[in-house]
C-alpha positions as CSV (number, residue, x, y, z in Angstrom):
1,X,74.5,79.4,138.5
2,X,71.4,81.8,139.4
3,X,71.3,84.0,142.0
4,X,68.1,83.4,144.3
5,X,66.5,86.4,142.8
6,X,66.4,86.0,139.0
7,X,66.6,89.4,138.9
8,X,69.9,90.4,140.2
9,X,73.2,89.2,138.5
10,X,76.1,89.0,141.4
11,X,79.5,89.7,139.8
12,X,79.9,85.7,139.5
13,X,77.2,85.2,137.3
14,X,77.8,88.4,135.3
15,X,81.6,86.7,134.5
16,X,79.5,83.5,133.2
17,X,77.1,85.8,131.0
18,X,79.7,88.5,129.5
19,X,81.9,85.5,127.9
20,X,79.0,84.1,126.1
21,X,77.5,85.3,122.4
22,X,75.4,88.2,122.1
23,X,72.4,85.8,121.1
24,X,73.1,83.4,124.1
25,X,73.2,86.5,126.3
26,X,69.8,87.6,124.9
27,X,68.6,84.2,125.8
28,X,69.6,84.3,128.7
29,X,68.0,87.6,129.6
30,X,64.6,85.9,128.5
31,X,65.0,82.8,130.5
32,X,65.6,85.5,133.5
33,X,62.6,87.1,132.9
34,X,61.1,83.6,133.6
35,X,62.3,82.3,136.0
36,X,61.5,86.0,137.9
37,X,57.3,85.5,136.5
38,X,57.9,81.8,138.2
39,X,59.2,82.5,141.3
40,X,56.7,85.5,141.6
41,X,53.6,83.2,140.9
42,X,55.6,80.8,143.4
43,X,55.6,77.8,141.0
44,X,59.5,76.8,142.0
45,X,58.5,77.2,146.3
46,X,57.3,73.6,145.8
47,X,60.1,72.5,145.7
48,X,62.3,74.2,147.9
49,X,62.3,71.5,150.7
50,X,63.6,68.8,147.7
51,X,66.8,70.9,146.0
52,X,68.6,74.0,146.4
53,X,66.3,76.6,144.3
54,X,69.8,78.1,142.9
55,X,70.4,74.1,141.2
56,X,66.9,74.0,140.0
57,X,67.0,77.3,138.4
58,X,70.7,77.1,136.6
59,X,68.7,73.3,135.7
60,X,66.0,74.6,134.5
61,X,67.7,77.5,132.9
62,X,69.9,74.9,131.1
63,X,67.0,73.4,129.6
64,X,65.4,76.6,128.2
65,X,68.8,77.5,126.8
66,X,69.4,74.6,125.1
67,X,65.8,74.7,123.5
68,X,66.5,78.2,122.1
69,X,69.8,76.7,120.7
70,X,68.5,73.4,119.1
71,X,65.4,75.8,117.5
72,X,67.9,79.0,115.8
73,X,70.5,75.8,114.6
74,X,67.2,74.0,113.2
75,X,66.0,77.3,111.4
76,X,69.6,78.1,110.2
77,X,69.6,74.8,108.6
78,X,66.1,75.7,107.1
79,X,67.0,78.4,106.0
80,X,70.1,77.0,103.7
81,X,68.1,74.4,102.3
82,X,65.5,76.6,101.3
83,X,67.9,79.2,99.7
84,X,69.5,76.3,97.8
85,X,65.7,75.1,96.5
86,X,65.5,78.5,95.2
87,X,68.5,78.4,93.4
88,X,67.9,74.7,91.8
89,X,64.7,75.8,91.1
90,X,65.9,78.7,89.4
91,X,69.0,76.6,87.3
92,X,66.3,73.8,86.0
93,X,63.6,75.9,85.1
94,X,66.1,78.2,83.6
95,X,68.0,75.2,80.8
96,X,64.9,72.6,80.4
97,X,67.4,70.8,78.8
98,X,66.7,67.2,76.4
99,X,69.0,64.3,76.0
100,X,71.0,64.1,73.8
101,X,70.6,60.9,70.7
102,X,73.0,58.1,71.9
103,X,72.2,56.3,68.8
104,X,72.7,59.8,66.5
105,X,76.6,59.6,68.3
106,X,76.9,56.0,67.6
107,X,76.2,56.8,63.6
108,X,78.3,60.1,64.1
109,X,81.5,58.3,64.8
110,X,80.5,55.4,62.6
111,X,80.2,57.6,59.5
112,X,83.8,59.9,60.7
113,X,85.3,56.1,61.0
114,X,84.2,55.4,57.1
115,X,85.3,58.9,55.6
116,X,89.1,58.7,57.8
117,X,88.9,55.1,56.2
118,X,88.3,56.2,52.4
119,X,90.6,59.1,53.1
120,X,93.4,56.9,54.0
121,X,92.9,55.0,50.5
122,X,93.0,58.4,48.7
123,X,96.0,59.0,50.6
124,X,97.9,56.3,49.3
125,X,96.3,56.3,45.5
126,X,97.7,59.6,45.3
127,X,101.0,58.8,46.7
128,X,101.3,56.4,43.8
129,X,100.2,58.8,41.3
130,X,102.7,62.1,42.5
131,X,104.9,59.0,41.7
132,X,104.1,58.4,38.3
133,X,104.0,61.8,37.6
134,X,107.5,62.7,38.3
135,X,108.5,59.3,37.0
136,X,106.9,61.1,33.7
137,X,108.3,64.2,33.9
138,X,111.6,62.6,34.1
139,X,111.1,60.2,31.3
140,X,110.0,62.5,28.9
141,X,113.2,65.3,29.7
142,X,115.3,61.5,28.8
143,X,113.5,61.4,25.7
144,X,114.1,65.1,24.6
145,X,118.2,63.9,24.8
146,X,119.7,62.3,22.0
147,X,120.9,59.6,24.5
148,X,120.7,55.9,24.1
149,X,118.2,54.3,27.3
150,X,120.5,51.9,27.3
151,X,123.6,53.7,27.7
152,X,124.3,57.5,27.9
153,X,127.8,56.9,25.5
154,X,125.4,55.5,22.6
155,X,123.5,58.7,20.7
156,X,120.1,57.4,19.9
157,X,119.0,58.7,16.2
158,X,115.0,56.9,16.9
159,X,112.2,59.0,16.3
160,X,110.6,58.9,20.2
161,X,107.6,61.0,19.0
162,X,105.0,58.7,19.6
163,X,106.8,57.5,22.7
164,X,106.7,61.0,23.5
165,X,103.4,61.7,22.9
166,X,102.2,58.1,25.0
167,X,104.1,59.5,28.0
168,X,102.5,62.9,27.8
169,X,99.5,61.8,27.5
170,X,100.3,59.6,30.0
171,X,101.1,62.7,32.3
172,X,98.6,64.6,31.5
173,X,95.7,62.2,32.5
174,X,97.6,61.4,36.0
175,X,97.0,65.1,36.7
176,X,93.5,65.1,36.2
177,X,93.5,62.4,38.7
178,X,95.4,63.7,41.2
179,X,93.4,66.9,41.1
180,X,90.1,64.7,41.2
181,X,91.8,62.7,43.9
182,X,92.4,66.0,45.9
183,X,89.1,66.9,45.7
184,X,87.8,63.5,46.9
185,X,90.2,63.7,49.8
186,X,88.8,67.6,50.6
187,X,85.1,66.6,50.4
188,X,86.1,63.1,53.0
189,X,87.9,66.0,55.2
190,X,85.0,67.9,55.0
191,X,82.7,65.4,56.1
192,X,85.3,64.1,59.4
193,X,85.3,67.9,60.8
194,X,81.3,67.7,60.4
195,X,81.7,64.3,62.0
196,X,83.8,66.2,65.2
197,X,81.6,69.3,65.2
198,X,79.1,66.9,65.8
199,X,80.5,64.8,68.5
200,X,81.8,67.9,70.2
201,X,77.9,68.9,70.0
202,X,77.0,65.4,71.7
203,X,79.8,66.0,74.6
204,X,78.4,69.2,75.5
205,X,75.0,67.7,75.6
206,X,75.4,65.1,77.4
207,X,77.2,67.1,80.1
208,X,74.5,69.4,80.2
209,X,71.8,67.2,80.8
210,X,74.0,65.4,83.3
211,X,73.9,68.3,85.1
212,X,70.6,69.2,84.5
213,X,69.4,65.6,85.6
214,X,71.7,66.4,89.1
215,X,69.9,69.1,89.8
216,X,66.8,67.7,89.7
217,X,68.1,64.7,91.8
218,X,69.5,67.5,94.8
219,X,65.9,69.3,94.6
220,X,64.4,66.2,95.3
221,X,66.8,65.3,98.0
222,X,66.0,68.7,99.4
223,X,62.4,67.9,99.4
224,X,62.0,65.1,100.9
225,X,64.4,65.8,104.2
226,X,63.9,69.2,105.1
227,X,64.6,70.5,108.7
228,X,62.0,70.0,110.9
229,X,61.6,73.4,112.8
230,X,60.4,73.0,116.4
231,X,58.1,75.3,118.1
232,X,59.7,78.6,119.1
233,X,60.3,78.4,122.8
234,X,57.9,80.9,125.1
235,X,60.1,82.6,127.6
């Protein structure tokens, strides 16, 4: 409540005004100031014969205050939206980023799918032929024995040359495969860590434009519902 005189705070009043906010207080200085230019110009007298003047000033006071509040909370809330626009602004026209080729990552993991596929087969060929090859490493230690195949108490007296030489040759041409086999298998692991770089590549992408695109999608929301500011009050 007001004292008559707008002027003069009783100590009653000055308890109400010392446990409010600096900014409130300020306000309230201001709306005194008023209230002092309207009694002086005798604008309230009108009314004295209707209500108390003290009620219609603490009214009227009231009304004034809670103008100044609703205009600083409005021109806060401008204030962060317009420091987040900057900022948006600032992230989109920084990374004008494209999007990324859904079709190009459709191919990517089509083509990774083939060479794990041809791998696989590689795989197993050369399973057979590491096989073979100690199958002919041990055949032809057997034939540099004088034992019988048949049974190891029979001494076998048979010239196994040309045997020998079948199975040697036999070796020898399932090591050139297995080294071109290896080298198959290299170039189809070659081409699945391509295949991963690439995909990788797409992931980061696509995140980035994701992000990019919600950017652009917050600007706009910021846009198009900014705070309207209402005209400062004149105490």
């Amino acid at each position: 409540m007001l004292p008559r005189d707008a002027s003069v705070v009783n100590p009653q009043n000055r308890g109400w005004i010392s446990g409010r906010p600096p900014g409130q207080r300020r306000r309230y200085g201001r709306v005194r100031v008023l209230f002092r230019k309207l009694t002086c110009q005798g604008v309230l007298s009108v009314f004295r014969n209707l209500l108390p003047e003290r009620t219609m000033q603490q009214n009227c006071m009231n009304c004034v205050l809670e103008q100044w509040n609703q205009y600083e909370e409005a021109v806060k809330r401008r204030a962060v939206q317009n420091r987040r626009i900057t900022e948006l602004q600032k992230l989109i026209g920084e990374v004008p980023v494209a999007q990324p080729s859904d079709r190009q990552f459709i191919d990517t993991r089509s083509r990774k799918a083939e060479a794990e596929s041809r791998r696989m087969a590689m795989n197993c060929g050369l399973m057979v032929i590491e096989r073979n090859i100690k199958l002919f490493h041990t055949t032809l230690s057997s034939l540099d024995k004088p034992v019988c195949p048949i049974s190891d108490q029979l001494v076998c007296s048979t010239d196994k040359t040309d045997v020998r030489e079948e199975v040697s040759a036999a070796l020898q041409n399932n090591h050139l495969l297995r080294s071109s086999l290896k080298e198959r298998i290299e170039s189809q692991n070659t081409i699945i860590q391509e295949c991963i770089a690439e995909e990788q590549n797409y992931v980061s992408q696509k995140a980035a434009y994701e992000q990019y695109r919600s950017w652009i999608t917050e600007l706009d929301i910021y846009n198009n519902n900014l705070t309207i500011i209402p005209p400062e009050p004149i105490v």
